[in-house]
C-alpha positions in Angstrom: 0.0 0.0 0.0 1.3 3.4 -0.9 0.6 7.3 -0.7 1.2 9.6 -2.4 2.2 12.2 -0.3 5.6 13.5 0.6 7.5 10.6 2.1 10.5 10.9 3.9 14.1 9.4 1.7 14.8 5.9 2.3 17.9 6.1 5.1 16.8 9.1 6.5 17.2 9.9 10.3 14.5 8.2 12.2 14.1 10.3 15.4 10.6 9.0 16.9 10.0 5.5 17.3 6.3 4.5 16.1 4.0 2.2 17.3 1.8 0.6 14.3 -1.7 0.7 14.4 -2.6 -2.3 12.2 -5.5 0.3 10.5 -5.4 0.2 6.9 -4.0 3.4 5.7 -3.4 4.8 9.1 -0.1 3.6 9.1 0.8 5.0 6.2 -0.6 8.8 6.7 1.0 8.9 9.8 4.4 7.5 8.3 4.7 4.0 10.5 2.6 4.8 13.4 1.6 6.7 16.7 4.2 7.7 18.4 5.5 5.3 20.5 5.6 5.6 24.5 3.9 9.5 24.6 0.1 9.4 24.1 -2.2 10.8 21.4 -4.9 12.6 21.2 -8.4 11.5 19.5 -11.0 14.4 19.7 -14.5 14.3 17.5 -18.1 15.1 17.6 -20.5 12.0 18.8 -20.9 9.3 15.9 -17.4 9.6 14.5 -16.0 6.6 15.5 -13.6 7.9 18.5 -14.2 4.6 20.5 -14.0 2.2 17.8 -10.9 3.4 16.2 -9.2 3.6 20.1 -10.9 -0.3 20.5 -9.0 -1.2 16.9 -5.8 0.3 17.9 -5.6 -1.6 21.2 -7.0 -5.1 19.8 -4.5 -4.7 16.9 -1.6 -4.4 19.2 -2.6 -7.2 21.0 -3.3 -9.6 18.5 -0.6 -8.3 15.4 1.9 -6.9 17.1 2.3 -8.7 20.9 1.6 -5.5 22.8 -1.1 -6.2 25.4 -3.1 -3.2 26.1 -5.5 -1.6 29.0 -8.8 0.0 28.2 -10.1 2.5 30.7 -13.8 3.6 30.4 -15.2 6.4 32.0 -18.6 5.9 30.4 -19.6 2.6 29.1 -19.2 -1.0 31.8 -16.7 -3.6 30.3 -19.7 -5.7 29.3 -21.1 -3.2 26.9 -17.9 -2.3 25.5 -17.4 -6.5 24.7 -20.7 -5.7 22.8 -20.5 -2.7 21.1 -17.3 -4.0 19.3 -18.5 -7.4 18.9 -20.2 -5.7 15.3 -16.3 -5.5 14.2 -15.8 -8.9 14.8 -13.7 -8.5 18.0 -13.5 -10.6 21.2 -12.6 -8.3 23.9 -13.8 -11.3 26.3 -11.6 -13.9 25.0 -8.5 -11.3 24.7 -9.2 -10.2 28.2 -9.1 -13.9 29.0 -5.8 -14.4 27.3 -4.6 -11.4 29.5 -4.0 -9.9 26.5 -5.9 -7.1 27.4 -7.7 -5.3 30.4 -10.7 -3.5 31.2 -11.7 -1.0 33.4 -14.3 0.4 34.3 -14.2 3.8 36.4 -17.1 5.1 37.7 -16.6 9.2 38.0 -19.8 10.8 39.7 -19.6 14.6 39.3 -21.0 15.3 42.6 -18.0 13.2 44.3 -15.6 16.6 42.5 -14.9 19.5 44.5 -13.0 22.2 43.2 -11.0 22.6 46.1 -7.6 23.0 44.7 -6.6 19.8 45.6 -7.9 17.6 43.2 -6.1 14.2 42.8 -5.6 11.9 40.0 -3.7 9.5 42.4 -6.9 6.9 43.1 -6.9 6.6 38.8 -3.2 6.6 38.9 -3.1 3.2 40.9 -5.7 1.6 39.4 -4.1 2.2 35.7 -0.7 1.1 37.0 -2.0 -1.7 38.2 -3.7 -2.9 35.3 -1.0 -2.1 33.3 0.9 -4.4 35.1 -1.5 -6.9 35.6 -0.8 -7.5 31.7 2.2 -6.1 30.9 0.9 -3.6 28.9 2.4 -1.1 26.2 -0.9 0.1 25.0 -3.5 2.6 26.9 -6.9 3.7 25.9 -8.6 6.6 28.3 -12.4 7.1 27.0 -13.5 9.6 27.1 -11.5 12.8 29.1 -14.5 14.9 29.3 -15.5 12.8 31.6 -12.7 12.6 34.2 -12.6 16.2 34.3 -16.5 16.8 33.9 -16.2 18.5 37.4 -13.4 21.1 37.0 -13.9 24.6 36.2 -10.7 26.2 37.0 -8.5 26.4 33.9 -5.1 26.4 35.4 -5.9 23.1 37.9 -7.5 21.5 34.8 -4.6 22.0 32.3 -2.0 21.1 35.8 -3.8 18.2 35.7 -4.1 17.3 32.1 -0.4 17.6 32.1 0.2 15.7 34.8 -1.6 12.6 33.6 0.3 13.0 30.2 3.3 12.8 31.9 2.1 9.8 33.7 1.6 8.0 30.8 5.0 8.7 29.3 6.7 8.2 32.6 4.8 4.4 32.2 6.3 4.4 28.7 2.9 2.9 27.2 1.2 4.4 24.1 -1.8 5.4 24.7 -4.4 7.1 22.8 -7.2 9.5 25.1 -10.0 10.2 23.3 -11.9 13.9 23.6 -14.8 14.9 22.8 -15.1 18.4 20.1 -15.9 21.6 21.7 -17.4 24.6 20.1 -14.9 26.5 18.0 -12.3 24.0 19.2 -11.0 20.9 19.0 -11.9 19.7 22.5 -14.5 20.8 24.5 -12.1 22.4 26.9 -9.6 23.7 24.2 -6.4 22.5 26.4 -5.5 19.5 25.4 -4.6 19.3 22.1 -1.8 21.9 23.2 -0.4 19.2 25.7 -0.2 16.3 23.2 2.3 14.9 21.1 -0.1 13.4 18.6 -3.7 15.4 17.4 -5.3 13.3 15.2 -9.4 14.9 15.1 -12.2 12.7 13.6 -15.4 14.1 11.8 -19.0 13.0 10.7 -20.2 15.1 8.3 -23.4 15.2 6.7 -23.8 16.4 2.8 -26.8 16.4 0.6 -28.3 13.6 3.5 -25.1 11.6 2.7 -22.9 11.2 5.8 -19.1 10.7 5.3 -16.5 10.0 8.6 -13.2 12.0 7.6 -9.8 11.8 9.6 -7.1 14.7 10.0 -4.0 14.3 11.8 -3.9 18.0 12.9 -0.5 17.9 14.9 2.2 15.5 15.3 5.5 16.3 16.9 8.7 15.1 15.9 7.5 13.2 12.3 5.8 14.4 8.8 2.1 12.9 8.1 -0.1 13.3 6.0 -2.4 17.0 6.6 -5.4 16.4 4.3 -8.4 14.9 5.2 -8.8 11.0 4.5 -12.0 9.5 4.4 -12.5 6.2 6.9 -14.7 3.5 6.8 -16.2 1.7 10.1 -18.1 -1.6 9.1 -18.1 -5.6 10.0 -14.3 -5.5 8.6 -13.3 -2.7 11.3 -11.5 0.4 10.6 -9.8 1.5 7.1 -8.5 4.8 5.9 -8.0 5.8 2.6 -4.8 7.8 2.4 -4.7 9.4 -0.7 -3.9 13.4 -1.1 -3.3 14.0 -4.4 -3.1 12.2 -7.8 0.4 11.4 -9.2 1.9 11.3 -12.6 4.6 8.8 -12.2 2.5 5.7 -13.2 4.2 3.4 -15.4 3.0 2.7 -19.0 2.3 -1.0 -20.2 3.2 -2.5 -24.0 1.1 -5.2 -23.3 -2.2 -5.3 -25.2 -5.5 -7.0 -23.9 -8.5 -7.6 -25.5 -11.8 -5.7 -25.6 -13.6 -9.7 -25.8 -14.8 -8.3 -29.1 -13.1 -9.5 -32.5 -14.2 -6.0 -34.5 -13.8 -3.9 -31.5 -10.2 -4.9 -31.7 -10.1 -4.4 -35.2 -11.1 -1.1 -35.1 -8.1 0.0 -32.2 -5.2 0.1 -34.0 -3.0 -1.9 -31.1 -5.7 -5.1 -31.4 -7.3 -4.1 -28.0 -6.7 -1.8 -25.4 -3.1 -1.4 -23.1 -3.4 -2.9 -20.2 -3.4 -0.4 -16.9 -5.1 2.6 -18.9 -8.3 4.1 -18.5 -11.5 3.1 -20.6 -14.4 5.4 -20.9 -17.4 4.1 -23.1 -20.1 6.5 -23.1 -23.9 6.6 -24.7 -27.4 7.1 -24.3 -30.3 4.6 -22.3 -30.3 1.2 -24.4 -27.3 1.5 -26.2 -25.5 -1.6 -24.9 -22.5 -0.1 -22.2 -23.4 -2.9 -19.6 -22.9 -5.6 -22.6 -19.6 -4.3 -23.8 -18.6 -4.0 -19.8 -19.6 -7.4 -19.5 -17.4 -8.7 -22.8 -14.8 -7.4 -21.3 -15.1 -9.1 -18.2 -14.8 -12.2 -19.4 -12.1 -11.8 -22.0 -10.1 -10.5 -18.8 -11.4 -13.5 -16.8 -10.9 -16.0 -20.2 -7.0 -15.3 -19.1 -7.5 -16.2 -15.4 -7.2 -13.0 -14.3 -8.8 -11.0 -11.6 -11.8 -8.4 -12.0 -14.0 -6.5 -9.8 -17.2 -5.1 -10.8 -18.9 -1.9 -9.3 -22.4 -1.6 -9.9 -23.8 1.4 -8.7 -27.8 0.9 -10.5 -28.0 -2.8 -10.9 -27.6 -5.7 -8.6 -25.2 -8.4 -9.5 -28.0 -11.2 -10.0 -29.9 -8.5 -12.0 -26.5 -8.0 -14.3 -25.9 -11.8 -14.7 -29.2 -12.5 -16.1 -29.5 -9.8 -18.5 -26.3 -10.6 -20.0 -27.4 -14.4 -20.5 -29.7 -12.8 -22.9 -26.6 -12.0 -25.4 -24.9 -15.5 -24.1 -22.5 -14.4 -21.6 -22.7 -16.5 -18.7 -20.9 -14.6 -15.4 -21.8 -16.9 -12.6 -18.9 -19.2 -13.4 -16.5 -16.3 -13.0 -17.9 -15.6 -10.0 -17.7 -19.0 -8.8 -14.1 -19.5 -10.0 -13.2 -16.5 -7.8 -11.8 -14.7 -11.1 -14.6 -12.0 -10.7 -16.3 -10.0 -7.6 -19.4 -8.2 -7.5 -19.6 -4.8 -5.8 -23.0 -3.3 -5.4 -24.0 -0.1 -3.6 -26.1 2.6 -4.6 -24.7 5.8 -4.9 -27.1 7.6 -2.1 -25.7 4.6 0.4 -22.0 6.7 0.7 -21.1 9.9 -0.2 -18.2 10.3 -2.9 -15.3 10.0 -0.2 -16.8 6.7 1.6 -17.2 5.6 -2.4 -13.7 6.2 -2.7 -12.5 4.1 0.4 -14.8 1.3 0.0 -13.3 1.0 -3.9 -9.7 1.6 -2.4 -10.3 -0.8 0.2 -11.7 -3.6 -2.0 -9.0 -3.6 -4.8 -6.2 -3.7 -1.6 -8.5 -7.2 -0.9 -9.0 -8.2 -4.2 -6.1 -7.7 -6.3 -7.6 -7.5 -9.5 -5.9 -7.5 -13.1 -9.2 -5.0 -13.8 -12.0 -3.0 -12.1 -15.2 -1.9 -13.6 -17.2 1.5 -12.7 -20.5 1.2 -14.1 -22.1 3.8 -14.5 -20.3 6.7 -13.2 -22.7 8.9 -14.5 -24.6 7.3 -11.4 -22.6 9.2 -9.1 -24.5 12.4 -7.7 -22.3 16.0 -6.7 -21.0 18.5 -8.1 -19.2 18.1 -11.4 -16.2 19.2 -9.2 -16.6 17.1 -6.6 -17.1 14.1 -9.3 -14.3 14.7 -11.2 -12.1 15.1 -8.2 -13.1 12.1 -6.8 -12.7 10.2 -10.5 -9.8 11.1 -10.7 -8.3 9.4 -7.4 -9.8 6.3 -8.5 -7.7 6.5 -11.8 -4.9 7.1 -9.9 -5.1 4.5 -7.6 -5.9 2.2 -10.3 -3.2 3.0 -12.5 -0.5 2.9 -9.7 -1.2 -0.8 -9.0 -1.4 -1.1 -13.2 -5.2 -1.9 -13.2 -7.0 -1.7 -15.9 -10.2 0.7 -15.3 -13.1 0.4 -17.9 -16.1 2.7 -17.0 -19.7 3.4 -18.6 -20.9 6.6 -18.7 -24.6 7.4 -19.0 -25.3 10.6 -21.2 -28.5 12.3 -21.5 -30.3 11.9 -24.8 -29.2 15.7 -25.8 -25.9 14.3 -26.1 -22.3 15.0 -24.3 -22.5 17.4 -21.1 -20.1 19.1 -19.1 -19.4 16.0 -17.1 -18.5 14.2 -20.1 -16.1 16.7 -21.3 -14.2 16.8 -17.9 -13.9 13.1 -17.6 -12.6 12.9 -21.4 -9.2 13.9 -20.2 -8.7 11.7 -17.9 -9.9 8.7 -20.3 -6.6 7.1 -22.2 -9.8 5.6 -24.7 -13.0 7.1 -25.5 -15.6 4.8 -26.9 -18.7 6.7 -27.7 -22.0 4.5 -28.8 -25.0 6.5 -30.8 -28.1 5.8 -31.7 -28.4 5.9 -35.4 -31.9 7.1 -36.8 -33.1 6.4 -40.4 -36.0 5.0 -42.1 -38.1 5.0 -38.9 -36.0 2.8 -36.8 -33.2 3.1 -34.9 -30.0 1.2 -35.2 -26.6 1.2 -32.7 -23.0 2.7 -33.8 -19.7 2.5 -32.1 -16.5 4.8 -33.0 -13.6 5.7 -31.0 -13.6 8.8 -29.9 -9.8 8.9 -29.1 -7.2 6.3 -28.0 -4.2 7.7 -26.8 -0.7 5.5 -28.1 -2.6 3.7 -31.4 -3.6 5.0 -34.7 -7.4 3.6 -34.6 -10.2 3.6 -37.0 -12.3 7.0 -37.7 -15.3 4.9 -38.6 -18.8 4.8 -37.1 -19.5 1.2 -37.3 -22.9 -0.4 -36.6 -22.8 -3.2 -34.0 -25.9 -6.1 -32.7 -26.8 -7.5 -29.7 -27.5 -10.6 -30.3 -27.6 -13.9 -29.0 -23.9 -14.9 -29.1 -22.5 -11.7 -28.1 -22.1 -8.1 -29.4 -21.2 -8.5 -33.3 -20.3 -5.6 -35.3 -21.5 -5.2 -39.0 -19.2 -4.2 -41.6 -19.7 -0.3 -42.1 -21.5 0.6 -45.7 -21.0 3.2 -47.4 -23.6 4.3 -50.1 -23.5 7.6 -52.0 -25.9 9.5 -49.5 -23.7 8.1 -46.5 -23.3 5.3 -44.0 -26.5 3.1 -44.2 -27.3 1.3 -41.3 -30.1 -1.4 -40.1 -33.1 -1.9 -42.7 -31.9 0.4 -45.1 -28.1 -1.0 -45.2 -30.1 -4.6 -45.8 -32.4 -3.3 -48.3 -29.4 -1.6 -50.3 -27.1 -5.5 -49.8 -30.1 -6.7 -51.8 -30.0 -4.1 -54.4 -26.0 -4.8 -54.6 -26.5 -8.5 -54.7 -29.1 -8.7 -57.6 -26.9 -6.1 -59.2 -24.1 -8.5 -58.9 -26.2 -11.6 -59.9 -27.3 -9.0 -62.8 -23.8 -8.6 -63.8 -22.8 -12.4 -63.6 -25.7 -12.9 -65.9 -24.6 -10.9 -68.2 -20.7 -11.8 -68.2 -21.9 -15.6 -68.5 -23.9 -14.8 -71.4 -20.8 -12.9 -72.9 -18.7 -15.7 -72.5 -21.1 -18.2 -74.0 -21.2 -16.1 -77.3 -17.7 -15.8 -77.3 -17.8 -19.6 -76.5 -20.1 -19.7 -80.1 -18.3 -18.0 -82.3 -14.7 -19.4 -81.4 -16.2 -23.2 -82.2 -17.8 -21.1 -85.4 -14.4 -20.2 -86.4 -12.5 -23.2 -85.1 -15.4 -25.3 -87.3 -14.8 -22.9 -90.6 -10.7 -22.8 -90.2 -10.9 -26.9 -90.0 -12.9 -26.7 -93.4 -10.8 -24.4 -95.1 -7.9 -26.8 -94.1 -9.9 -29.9 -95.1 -10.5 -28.1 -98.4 -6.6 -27.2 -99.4 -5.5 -30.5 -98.3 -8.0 -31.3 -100.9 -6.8 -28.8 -103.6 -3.4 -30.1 -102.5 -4.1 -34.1 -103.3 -5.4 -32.8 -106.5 -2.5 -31.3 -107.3 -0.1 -33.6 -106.4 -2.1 -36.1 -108.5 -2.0 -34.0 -111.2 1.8 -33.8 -111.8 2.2 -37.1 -111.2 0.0 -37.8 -113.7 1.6 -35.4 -116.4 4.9 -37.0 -115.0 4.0 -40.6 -116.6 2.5 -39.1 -119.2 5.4 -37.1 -120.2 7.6 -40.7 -119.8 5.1 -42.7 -122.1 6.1 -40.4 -124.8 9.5 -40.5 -124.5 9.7 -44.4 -124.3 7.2 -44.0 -127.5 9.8 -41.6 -129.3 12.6 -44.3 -128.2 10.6 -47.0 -129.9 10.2 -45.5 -132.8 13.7 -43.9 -133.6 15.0 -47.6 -133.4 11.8 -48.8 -136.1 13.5 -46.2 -137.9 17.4 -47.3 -137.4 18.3 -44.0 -136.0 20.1 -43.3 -133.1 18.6 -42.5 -130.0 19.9 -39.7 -128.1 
């Protein structure tokens, strides 16, 4: 777990020693701890968890670190203490059992206090160091102060005193934490002893737009850095956690690695094949436009590789979710089963933005995941400020651990608002999904807005939800534009009878040609038939004239020797 506030060099001078607390996040505002052996002060209004977070520190120490502890009540018997802090899944009884800790219980009446200048802490004095001992405690919890001193007036006895019970404590060498209740215009109601301790840490409830939010400032702390902003804390059945987190940093580290969207053409249209894994996702549209499907595609393409992903749902339930995306044949439940995905379902009137932000912060420290979805974040109800402020430490905390954030925003049907525009630049990806009207029906479009580190397609391309999954249809383009739905099916046909049209026409062409090369390969074998013919003729012909020429010579012959003449 990290901060990222200003944290002291590794190998610098450590000057205080620290005792841990074990709280999530406390550790780490405060820099390693309370200090250790001088006690601290916790000081809030009623409700803000004063008790519990003194109880936590104590059983902590006890059962994480081997530092039994004593817990003195001024107000509430040990056996409703055991109670109270059974909801955080603590045993007090058994601890107490162990010797591991002590309780107890001091019964201050008001009317027994006398403001005679003489006041004496001694009785409280023996009690403590005897229950200290009793367990060999380095832990002490005094609730509440107010209490103790409920029956002094005079300033300078009341501050003598305050001091001198500090010292006590230190002289015991215990850490101890004294819880205080807030005064008017101050931080305790007497205004004294935050000046007399080492440690101020003051605890608030506050209440905003009927959404209540516990917040945590460490207002003084001698001798160490901490953390000064206010943290917002959770109390529930898994105790105490604080969500230290004071500004977002830049430093995050930027992954090569691509993973897929679990849609084939989505990835086709982002240049890289899918998105980078650690960046930010934004996929934005109107009612009905299908953001909860493409949340849920990627879902299980992350889970497909065995990896981790938590879901927060902020409109639907988790069973609600899981059925509606069987419609489009993506099955969840197994994932859920496997342990590979985690359902986190809270709507967004149940917390305000900060206890939003610590529940998500405390979940993914649980969790782990490879990938966290936000869906919608349009759900999420404050001032576009306050929003984006609160967005954007839930990037940063994602991106610092290298999680992959994919989040679904809902915009109005007028189209982008100012919320949209703000959140754009903290998106890496932009998907944006329209609703495309024509012909009197209404068809769904995807194009990518922006995505930062790929050269990805400028198309609008029309996509399905359909049984097996979100399909995207190969963009059309006609001469009056991209057609889409009925009218891109009606102009397929037009293009496929103009095809079978044209193969028509090319057969028929070849078939003619066909014709008339057997016409001329039938007239070229006549013409040859007809000169071989001329040419047997011929040679006939010459032989003929050939023997008759011979005949007349052997006649000639003949008749020159009739004749007794010579023959030449």
């Amino acid at each position: 777990m990290s901060i990222t506030a200003s944290i002291p060099a590794a190998g610098a001078a450590q000057t205080l020693a620290k005792a841990r607390t074990g709280i999530t996040g406390l550790d780490e505002l405060t820099f390693g701890g309370l200090p250790a052996g001088r006690p601290t002060l916790l000081c809030g209004g009623p409700g803000c968890g004063k008790t519990l977070l003194a109880t936590t520190f104590l059983v902590n120490g006890a059962v994480l670190f081997d530092e039994p502890g004593v817990f003195v009540s001024f107000e509430e018997s040990s056996e409703d203490l055991i109670q109270n802090v059974a909801s955080l899944d603590y045993d007090l009884g058994a601890l107490v059992a162990r010797k591991k800790i002590a309780i107890d219980f001091v019964r201050v009446e008001r009317s027994e206090i006398e403001e005679s200048g003489e006041y004496d802490l001694e009785g409280l004095f023996v009690r403590l160091d005897y229950a200290i001992k009793s367990v060999g405690a380095k832990r002490v919890v005094l609730d509440t102060l107010e209490v103790l001193f409920a029956g002094l007036g005079d300033t300078q006895i009341l501050r003598a005193e305050i001091r001198r019970l500090f010292a006590w404590l230190k002289q015991r060498n215990v850490t101890a934490i004294i819880t205080a209740e807030q005064g008017a215009g101050t931080l305790t109601r007497f205004g004294i002893e935050e000046y007399v301790s080492d440690c101020v840490m003051l605890l608030d409830n506050r209440v905003v737009n009927q959404v209540t939010t516990r917040r945590l400032r460490v207002v003084k702390y001698r001798g160490s850095a901490h953390g000064t902003n206010e943290y917002p804390f959770l109390i529930d059945a898994q105790g105490v956690s604080v969500l230290p987190i004071t500004s977002a940093g830049l430093a995050h580290s930027a992954s090569d690695v691509v993973i897929s969207s679990g849609i084939p053409g989505l990835n086709q249209m982002l240049g890289a094949g899918g998105f980078y894994r650690g960046t930010s996702i934004l996929v934005s549209g109107t009612a009905g436009t299908g953001k909860t499907s493409l949340a849920a595609h990627f879902v299980e393409a992350v889970c497909a590789r065995g990896e981790r992903c938590l879901y927060f749902a902020f409109e639907e339930s988790p069973a609600q979710i899981m059925r509606n995306m069987r419609s489009i044949g993506l099955d969840l439940q197994p994932r859920v089963d496997e342990g590979l995905l985690r359902f986190e379902a809270a709507r967004p009137s149940l917390f305000g933005l900060e206890m939003h932000l610590a529940r998500m912060y405390r979940e993914i420290e649980e969790f782990s995941p490879a990938a966290a979805v936000l869906d919608p974040i349009s759900a999420l109800r404050a001032e576009t400020g306050d929003v984006h402020s609160m967005l954007l430490r839930v990037i940063d905390l994602l991106k610092s651990r290298g999680i992959t954030a994919f989040l679904t925003n809902l915009l109005s049907v007028e189209g982008m608002d100012k919320a949209d525009l703000g959140m754009s630049s903290l998106m890496d990806t932009w998907l944006s999904l329209v609703q495309l009207e024509s012909n009197g029906e209404r068809n769904r479009g995807i194009y990518v807005l922006k995505s930062r580190g790929m050269n990805h397609s400028n198309q609008i391309r029309e996509y399905q939800l359909t049984s097996q999954g979100v399909k995207l249809v190969d963009a059309y383009l006609g001469s009056s534009g991209v057609l889409t739905g009925s009218a891109r099916v009606a102009q397929e046909m037009v293009d496929a009878a103009a095809a079978v049209r044209r193969a028509q026409d090319n057969q028929r062409k070849q078939r003619e040609i066909e014709r008339k090369r057997a016409a001329l390969e039938r007239q070229i074998q006549e013409l040859r038939a007809e000169l071989e013919a001329e040419e047997e003729n011929a040679r006939k012909s010459l032989q003929h004239d050939e023997e008759l020429e011979k005949r007349i010579q052997d006649e000639r012959r003949a008749m020159a020797i009739q004749r007794g003449g010579t023959v030449s």
